[in-house]
C-alpha positions as CSV (number, residue, x, y, z in Angstrom):
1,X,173.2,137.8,54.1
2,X,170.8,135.3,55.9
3,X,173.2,135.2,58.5
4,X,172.5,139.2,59.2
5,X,168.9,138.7,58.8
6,X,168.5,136.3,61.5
7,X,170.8,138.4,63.8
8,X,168.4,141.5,63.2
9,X,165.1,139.1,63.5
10,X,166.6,138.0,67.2
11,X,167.2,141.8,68.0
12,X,163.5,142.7,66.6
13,X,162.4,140.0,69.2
14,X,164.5,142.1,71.7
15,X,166.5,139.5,72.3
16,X,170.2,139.7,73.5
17,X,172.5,138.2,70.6
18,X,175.6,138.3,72.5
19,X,173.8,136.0,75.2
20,X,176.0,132.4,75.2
21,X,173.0,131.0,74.0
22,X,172.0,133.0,70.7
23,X,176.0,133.7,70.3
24,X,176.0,131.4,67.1
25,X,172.3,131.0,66.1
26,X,172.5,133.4,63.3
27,X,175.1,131.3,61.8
28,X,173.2,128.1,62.4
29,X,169.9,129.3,61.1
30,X,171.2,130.5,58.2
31,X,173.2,127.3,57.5
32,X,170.0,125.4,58.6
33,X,167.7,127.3,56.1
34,X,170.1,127.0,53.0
35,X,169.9,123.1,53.4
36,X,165.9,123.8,53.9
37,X,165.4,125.4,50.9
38,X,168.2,123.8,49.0
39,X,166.3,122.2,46.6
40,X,166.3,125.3,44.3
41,X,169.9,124.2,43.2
42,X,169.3,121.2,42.6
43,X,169.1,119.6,38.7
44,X,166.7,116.5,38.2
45,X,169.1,115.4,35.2
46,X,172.1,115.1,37.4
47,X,169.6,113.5,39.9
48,X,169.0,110.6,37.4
49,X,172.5,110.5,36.1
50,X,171.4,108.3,33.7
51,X,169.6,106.1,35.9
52,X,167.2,104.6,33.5
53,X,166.9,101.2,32.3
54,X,165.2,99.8,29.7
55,X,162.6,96.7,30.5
56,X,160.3,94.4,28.7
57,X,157.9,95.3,31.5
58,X,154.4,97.1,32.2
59,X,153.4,96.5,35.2
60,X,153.0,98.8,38.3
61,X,155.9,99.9,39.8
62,X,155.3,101.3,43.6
63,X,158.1,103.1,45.8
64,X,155.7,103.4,49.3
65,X,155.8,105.9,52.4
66,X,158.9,108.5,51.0
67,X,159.3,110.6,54.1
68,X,159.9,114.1,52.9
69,X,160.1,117.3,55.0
70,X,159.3,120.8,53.5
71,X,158.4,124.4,54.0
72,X,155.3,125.8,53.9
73,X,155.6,129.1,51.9
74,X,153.0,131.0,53.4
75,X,154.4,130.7,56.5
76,X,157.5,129.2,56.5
77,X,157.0,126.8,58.9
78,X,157.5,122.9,58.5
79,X,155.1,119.9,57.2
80,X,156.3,116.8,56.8
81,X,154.8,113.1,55.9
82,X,155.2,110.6,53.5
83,X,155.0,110.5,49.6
84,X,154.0,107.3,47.4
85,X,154.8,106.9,43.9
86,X,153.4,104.4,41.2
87,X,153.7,104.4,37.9
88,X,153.6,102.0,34.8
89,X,156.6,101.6,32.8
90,X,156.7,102.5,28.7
91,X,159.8,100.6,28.2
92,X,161.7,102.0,31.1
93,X,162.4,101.7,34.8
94,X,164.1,104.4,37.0
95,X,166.4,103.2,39.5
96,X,164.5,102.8,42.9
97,X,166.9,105.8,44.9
98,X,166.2,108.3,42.1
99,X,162.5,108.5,43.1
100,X,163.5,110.2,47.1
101,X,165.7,112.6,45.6
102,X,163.2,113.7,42.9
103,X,160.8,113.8,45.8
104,X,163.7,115.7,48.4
105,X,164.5,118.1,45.4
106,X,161.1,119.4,45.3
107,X,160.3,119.3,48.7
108,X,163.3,121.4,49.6
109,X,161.9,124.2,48.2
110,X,159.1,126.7,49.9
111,X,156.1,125.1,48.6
112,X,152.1,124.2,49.2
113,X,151.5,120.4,49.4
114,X,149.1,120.3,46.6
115,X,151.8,122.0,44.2
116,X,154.5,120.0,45.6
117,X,152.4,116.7,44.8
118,X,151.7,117.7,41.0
119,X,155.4,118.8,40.7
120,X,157.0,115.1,41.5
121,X,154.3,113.4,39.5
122,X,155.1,115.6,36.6
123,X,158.8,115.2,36.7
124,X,158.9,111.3,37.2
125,X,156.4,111.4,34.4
126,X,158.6,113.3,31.9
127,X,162.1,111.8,32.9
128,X,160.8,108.5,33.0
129,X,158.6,108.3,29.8
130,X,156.3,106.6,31.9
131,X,152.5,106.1,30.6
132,X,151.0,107.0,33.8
133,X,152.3,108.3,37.1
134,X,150.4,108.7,40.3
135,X,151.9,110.5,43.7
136,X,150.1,110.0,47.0
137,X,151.1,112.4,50.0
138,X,150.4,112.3,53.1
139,X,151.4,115.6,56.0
140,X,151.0,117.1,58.6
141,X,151.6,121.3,58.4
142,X,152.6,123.3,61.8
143,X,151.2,126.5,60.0
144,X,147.8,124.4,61.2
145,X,149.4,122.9,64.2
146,X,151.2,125.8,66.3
147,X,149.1,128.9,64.6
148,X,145.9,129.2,63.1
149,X,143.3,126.3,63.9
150,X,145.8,124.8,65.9
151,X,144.7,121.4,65.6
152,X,146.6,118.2,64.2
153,X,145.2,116.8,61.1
154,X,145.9,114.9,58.0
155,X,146.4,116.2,54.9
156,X,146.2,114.0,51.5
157,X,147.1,115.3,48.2
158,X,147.0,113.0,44.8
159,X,148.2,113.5,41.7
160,X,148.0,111.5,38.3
161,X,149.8,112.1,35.0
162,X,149.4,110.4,31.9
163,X,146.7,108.1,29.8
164,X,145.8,105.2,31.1
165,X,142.4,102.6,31.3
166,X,140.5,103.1,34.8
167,X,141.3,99.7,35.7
168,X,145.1,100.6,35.6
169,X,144.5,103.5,37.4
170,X,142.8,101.3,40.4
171,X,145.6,99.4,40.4
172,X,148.0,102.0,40.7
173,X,146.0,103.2,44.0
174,X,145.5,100.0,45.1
175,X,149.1,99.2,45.4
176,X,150.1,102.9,47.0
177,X,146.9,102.6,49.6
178,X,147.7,98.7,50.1
């Protein structure tokens, strides 16, 4: 189905599909936007697989500068950046690779970056147990870059889960802005 709706996007453009060029793009930009967006079939449970382990421990745990790549769904055009995530164990660590996927999962989806941002917080939060979680991101959107303003900028997001004294909560930012 995609495959068809890119061939009749490239005609709209009044292109020639049967040019060597475009012969197979159909094909590829479907295959391409399936993996883009592939994050819809994707089940955080299997993603953990049981990854959690219990620790004495309660102390700030930081995965740093998670490169992630996603759709913006107004638009459907790229941002991309990096994702932090810190949070304080409740008797439980996940193991270190889970955190990417759980942040590729939702990233592979179309998304904003602010909803994106609360969505990994939430879900390390509940599969982890975890008193607090915080997520930091950090992108840059080509709906801003190639369209609209047309400018390159920053965008930051933060999100925090859970219940927690202030002076954890510094510490938590600390570690992700260190």
């Amino acid at each position: 189905m995609l495959e068809k709706i890119y061939k009749e996007m490239l005609l709209a453009f009044n292109e020639d599909v049967n040019r060597e060029g475009l012969l197979k793009t159909p094909k590829r930009a479907a295959k391409a936007m399936e993996y883009l967006v592939s994050g819809y079939n994707k089940d955080i449970n299997k993603i953990v697989n049981g990854a959690l382990f219990e620790v004495d421990c309660d102390d700030v745990v930081v995965i740093k500068n998670i490169e992630f790549y996603s759709l913006c769904e107004h638009h459907i055009l790229p941002f991309w950046g990096t994702c932090s995530v810190g949070y304080i164990p409740n008797g439980k660590v996940i193991g270190l690779s889970k955190i990417p996927r759980i942040v590729d999962m939702y990233s592979r989806r179309l998304q904003v970056q602010e909803r994106l941002t609360k969505e990994i917080a939430n879900a390390v939060y509940e599969v982890t147990g975890a008193k607090a979680v915080l997520v930091v991101m950090n992108a840059k959107h080509m709906c801003m870059m190639m369209r609209g303003v047309e400018k390159e900028c920053d965008t930051y997001t933060k999100s925090f889960v859970g219940n927690i004294s202030n002076d954890q909560k510094r510490e938590l930012l600390d570690m992700i802005n260190k």
